[in-house]
C-alpha positions as CSV (number, residue, x, y, z in Angstrom):
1,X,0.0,0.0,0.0
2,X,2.7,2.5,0.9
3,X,3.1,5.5,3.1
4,X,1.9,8.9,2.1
5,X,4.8,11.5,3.5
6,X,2.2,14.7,1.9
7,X,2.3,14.6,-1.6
8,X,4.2,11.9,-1.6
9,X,3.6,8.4,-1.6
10,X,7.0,6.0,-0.8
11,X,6.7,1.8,-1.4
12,X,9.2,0.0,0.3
13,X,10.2,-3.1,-1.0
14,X,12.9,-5.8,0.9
15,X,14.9,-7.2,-2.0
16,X,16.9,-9.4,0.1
17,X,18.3,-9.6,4.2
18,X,20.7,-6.7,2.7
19,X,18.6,-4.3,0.3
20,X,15.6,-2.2,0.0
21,X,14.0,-0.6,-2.6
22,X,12.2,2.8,-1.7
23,X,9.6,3.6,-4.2
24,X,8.6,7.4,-4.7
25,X,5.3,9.1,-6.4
26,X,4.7,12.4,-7.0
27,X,6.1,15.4,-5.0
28,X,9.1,16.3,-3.2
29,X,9.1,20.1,-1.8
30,X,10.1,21.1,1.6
31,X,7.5,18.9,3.8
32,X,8.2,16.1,2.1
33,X,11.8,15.8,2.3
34,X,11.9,16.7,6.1
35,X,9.1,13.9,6.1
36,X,11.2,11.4,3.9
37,X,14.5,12.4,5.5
38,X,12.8,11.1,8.8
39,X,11.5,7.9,7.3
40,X,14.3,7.0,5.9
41,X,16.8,7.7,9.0
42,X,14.5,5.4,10.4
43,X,15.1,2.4,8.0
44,X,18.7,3.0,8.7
45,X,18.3,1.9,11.7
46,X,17.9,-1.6,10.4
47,X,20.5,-4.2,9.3
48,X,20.6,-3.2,5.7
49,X,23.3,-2.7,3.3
50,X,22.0,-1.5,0.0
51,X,19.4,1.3,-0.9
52,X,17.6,1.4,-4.1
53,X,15.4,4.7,-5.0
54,X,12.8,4.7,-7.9
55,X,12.2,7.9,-8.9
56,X,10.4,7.1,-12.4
57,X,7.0,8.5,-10.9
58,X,8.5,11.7,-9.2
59,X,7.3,14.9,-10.8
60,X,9.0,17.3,-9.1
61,X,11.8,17.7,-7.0
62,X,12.6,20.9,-5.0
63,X,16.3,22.3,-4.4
64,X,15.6,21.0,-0.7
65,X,15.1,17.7,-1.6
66,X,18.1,17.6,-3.8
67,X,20.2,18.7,-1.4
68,X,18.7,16.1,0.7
69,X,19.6,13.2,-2.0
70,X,23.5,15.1,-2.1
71,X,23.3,14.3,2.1
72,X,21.9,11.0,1.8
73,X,24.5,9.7,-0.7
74,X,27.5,11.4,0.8
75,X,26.5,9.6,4.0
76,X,25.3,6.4,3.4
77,X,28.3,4.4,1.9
78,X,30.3,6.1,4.8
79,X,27.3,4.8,7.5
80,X,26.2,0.9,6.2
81,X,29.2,0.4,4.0
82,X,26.8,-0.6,0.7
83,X,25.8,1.1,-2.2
84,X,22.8,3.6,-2.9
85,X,21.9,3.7,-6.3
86,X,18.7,5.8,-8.0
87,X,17.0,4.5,-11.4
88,X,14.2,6.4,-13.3
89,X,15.3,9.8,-12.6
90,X,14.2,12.4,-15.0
91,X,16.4,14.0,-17.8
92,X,15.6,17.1,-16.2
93,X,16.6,16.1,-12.5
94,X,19.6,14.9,-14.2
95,X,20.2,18.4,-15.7
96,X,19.7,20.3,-12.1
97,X,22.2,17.9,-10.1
98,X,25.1,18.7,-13.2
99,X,24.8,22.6,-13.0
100,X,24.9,21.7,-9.3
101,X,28.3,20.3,-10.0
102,X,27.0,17.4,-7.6
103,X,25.8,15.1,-10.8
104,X,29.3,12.4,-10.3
105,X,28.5,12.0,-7.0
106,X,25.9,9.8,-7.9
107,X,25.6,6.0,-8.9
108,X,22.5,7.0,-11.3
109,X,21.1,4.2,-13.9
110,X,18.5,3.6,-16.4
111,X,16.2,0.5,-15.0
112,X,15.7,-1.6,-12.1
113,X,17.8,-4.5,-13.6
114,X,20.8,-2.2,-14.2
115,X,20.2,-0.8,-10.5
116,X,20.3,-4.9,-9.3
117,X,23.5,-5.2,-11.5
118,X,25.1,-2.4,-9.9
119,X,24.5,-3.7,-6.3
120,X,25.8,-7.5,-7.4
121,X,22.5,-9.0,-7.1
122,X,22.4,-10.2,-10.9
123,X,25.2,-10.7,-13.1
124,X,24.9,-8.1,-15.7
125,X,23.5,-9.4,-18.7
126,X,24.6,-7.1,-21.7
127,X,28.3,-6.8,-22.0
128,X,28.2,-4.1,-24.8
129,X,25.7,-1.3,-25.4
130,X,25.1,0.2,-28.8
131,X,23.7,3.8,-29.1
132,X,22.2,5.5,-32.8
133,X,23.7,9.1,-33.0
134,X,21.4,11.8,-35.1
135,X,21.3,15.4,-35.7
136,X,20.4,18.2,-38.1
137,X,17.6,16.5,-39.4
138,X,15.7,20.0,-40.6
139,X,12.7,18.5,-41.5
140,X,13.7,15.4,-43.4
141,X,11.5,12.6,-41.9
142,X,11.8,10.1,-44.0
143,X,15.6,9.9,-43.9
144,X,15.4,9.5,-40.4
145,X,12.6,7.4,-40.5
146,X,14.8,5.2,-42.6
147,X,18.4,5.6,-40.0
148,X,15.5,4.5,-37.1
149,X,14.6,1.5,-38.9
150,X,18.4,0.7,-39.9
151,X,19.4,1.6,-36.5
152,X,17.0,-0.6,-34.8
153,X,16.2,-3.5,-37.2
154,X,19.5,-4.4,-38.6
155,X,22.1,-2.4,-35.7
156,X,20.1,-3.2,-33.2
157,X,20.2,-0.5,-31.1
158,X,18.8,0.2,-27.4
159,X,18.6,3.4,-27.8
160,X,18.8,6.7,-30.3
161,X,19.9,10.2,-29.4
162,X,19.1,13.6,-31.4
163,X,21.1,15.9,-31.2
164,X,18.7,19.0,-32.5
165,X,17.8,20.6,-35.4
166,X,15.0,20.3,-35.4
167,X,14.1,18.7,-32.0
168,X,10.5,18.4,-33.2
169,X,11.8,15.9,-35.9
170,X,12.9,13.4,-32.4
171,X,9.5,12.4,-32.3
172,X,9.7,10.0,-35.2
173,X,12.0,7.8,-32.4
174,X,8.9,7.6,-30.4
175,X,7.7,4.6,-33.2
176,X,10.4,2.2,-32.5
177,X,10.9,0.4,-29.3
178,X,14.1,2.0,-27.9
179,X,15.2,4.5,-25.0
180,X,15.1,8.1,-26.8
181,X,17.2,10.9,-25.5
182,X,17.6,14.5,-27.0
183,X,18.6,18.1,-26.7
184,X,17.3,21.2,-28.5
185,X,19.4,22.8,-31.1
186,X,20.5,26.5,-30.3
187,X,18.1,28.3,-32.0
188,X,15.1,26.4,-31.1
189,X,12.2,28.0,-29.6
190,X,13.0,24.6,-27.1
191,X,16.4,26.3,-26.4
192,X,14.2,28.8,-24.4
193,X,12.1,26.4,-22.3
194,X,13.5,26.0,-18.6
195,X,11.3,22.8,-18.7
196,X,13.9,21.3,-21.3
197,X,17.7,21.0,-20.5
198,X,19.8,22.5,-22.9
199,X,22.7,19.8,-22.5
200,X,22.3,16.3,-20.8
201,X,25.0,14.0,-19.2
202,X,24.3,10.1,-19.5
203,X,26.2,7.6,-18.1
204,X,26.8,3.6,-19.4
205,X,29.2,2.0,-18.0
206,X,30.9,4.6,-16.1
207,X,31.4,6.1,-19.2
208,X,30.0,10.1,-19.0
209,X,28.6,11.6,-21.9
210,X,27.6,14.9,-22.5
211,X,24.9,15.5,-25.1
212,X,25.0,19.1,-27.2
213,X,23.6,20.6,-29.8
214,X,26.8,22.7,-30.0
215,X,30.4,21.7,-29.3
216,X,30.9,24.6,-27.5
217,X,29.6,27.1,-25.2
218,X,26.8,29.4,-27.4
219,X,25.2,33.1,-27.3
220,X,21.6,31.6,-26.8
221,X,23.3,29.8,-23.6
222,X,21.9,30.8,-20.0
223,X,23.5,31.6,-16.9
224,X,24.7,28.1,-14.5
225,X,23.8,26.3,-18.3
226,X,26.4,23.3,-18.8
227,X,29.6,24.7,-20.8
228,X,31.0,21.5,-23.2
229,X,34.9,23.0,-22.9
230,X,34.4,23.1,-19.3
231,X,33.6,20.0,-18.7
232,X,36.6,18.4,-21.1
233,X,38.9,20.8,-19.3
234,X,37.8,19.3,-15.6
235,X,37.9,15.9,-17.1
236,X,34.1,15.3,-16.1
237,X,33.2,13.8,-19.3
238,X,34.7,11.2,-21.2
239,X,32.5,11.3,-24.9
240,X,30.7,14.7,-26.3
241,X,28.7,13.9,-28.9
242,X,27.9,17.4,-30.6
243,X,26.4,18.6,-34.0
244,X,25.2,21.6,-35.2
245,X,28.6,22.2,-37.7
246,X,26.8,19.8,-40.1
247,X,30.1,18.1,-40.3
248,X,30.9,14.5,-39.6
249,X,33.7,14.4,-36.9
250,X,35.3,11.2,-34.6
251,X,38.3,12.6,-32.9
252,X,40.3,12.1,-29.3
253,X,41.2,15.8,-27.5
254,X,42.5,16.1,-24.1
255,X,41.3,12.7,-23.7
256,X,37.8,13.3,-24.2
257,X,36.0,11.5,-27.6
258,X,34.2,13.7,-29.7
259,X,31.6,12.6,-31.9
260,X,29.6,14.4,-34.3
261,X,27.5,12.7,-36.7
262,X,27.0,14.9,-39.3
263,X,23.7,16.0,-41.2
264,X,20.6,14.2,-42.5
265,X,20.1,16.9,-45.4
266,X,20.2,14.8,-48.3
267,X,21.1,18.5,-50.6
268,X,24.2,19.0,-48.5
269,X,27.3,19.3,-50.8
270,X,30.0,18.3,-48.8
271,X,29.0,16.0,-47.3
272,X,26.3,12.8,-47.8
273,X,24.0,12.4,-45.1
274,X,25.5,10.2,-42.0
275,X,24.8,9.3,-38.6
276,X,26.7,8.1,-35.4
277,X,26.6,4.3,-34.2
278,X,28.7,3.6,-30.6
279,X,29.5,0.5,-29.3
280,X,30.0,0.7,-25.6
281,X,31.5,-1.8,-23.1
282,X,33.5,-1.4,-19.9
283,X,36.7,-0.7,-21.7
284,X,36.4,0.3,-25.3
285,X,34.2,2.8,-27.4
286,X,34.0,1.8,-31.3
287,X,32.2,4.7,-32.8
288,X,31.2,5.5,-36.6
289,X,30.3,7.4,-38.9
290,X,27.5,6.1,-41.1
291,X,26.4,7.0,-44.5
292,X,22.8,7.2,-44.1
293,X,21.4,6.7,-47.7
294,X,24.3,3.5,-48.6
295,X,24.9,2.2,-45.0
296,X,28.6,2.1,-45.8
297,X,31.2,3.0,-42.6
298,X,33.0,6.4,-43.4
299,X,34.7,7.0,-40.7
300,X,35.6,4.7,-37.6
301,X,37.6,4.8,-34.2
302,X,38.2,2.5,-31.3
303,X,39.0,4.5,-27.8
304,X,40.1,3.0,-24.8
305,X,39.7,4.3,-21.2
306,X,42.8,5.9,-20.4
């Protein structure tokens, strides 16, 4: 049934002797987290190891209870000696923890089953994870329609990221069963919506990768907004995949990969239309470039964790 902490309603589910899953819906402002914070320092109190949050179902999260999450997972490694890891969080929570500079502190996955993985309590299952790499689209549906159905059907993808321009055209992803993730190109009316993040940082693998419409800071770019060259020069990133020059791009710089797809405008004279495909395990990223109307590999690189 669960416990309603005000506008939010918390499930708690015991995994095993050692791990708990805490299920939340709905609201997190200021009552809440004092409320949570109290039920939660209360389950500490019990002879468990691992914590497990499921945040697919929260809809809003105040600064207090992010600062709360910051607390809870600088403290309870150091207090049970186990692991706390959230799934389901929103690309827009994921955007407010990185301009709060706290976004690595975090063991942050996809799904349940990866969350389970990262605690040890299955073995994980997929050793490799490949990712479909769009943008500048402008319009042209049916070439994309056609890299989806490549991307999926024969490449067999999990999931396909647009990089903007237009980020409208994104929504022909939503017909093939795979994760979707994009950003807004810079001089999208989206560009302007607080409700959308500008940049995103995803993580597989441990590897952290920044999504941008531009490989570099931009004009149309707000104050505390993510800034791609500061985040190579920190080393906070390991892969920026980027478009917006229209140019097709695989290249290693200050140890970062950058990736840029290219275009999908079939009238573009210097170059054909391509896309991105990365392979991603624990060690290695093999990322290519893609002619999109031949399927023929232009351009290819294998990087290595340094």
């Amino acid at each position: 049934m669960g416990e309603q902490l005000g506008a939010l309603l918390v499930e708690k589910e015991n995994l095993n002797d050692e791990t708990v899953q805490l299920s939340l819906k709905g609201y997190i402002q200021n009552k809440e987290t004092r409320l949570l914070r109290t039920f939660i320092d209360a389950l500490q109190k019990d002879p468990i190891k691992h914590l497990i949050l499921d945040m697919t179902n929260v809809e809003y999260i105040s600064s207090a209870g992010m600062g709360f999450l910051v607390i809870l997972t600088k403290e309870w490694e150091q207090k049970k000696g186990g692991v706390l890891v959230i799934f389901g969080m929103s690309e827009k929570q994921r955007a407010i923890l990185e301009t709060l500079g706290v976004l690595s502190l975090f063991k942050l996955v996809m799904t349940k089953e990866q969350a389970l993985e990262a605690i040890g309590i299955l073995k994980p299952k997929i050793e490799t994870i490949s990712l479909g790499v769009v943008s500048d689209s402008h319009g042209n549906l049916e070439l994309l329609k056609k890299v989806c159905a490549d991307l999926v059907n024969n490449l067999k993808v999990g999931t396909i990221i647009h990089l903007g321009d237009d980020y409208d055209d994104a929504s022909v992803i939503d017909d093939y069963p795979v994760e979707k993730l994009v950003v807004p190109g810079v001089y999208s009316e989206h560009y302007k919506s607080a409700a959308i993040p500008k940049r995103l940082i995803v993580n597989y693998f441990d590897w952290r990768i920044l999504l941008s419409h531009t490989p570099t800071r931009h004009k149309n770019d707000g104050e505390g907004d993510i800034i791609p060259e500061t985040m190579i020069e920190q080393r906070k990133i390991d892969i920026l995949l980027y478009g917006h020059t229209h140019i097709p791009n695989i290249e290693v710089k200050d140890g970062v990969l950058l990736v840029n797809p290219g275009n999908l405008k079939e009238n573009d004279e210097r170059h054909p239309p391509t896309y991105g495909l990365l392979h991603i395990s624990k060690k290695m990223v093999d990322a290519s470039i893609i002619n999109a109307t031949t399927g023929k590999t232009l351009e290819q690189l294998k990087y290595k964790k340094a």
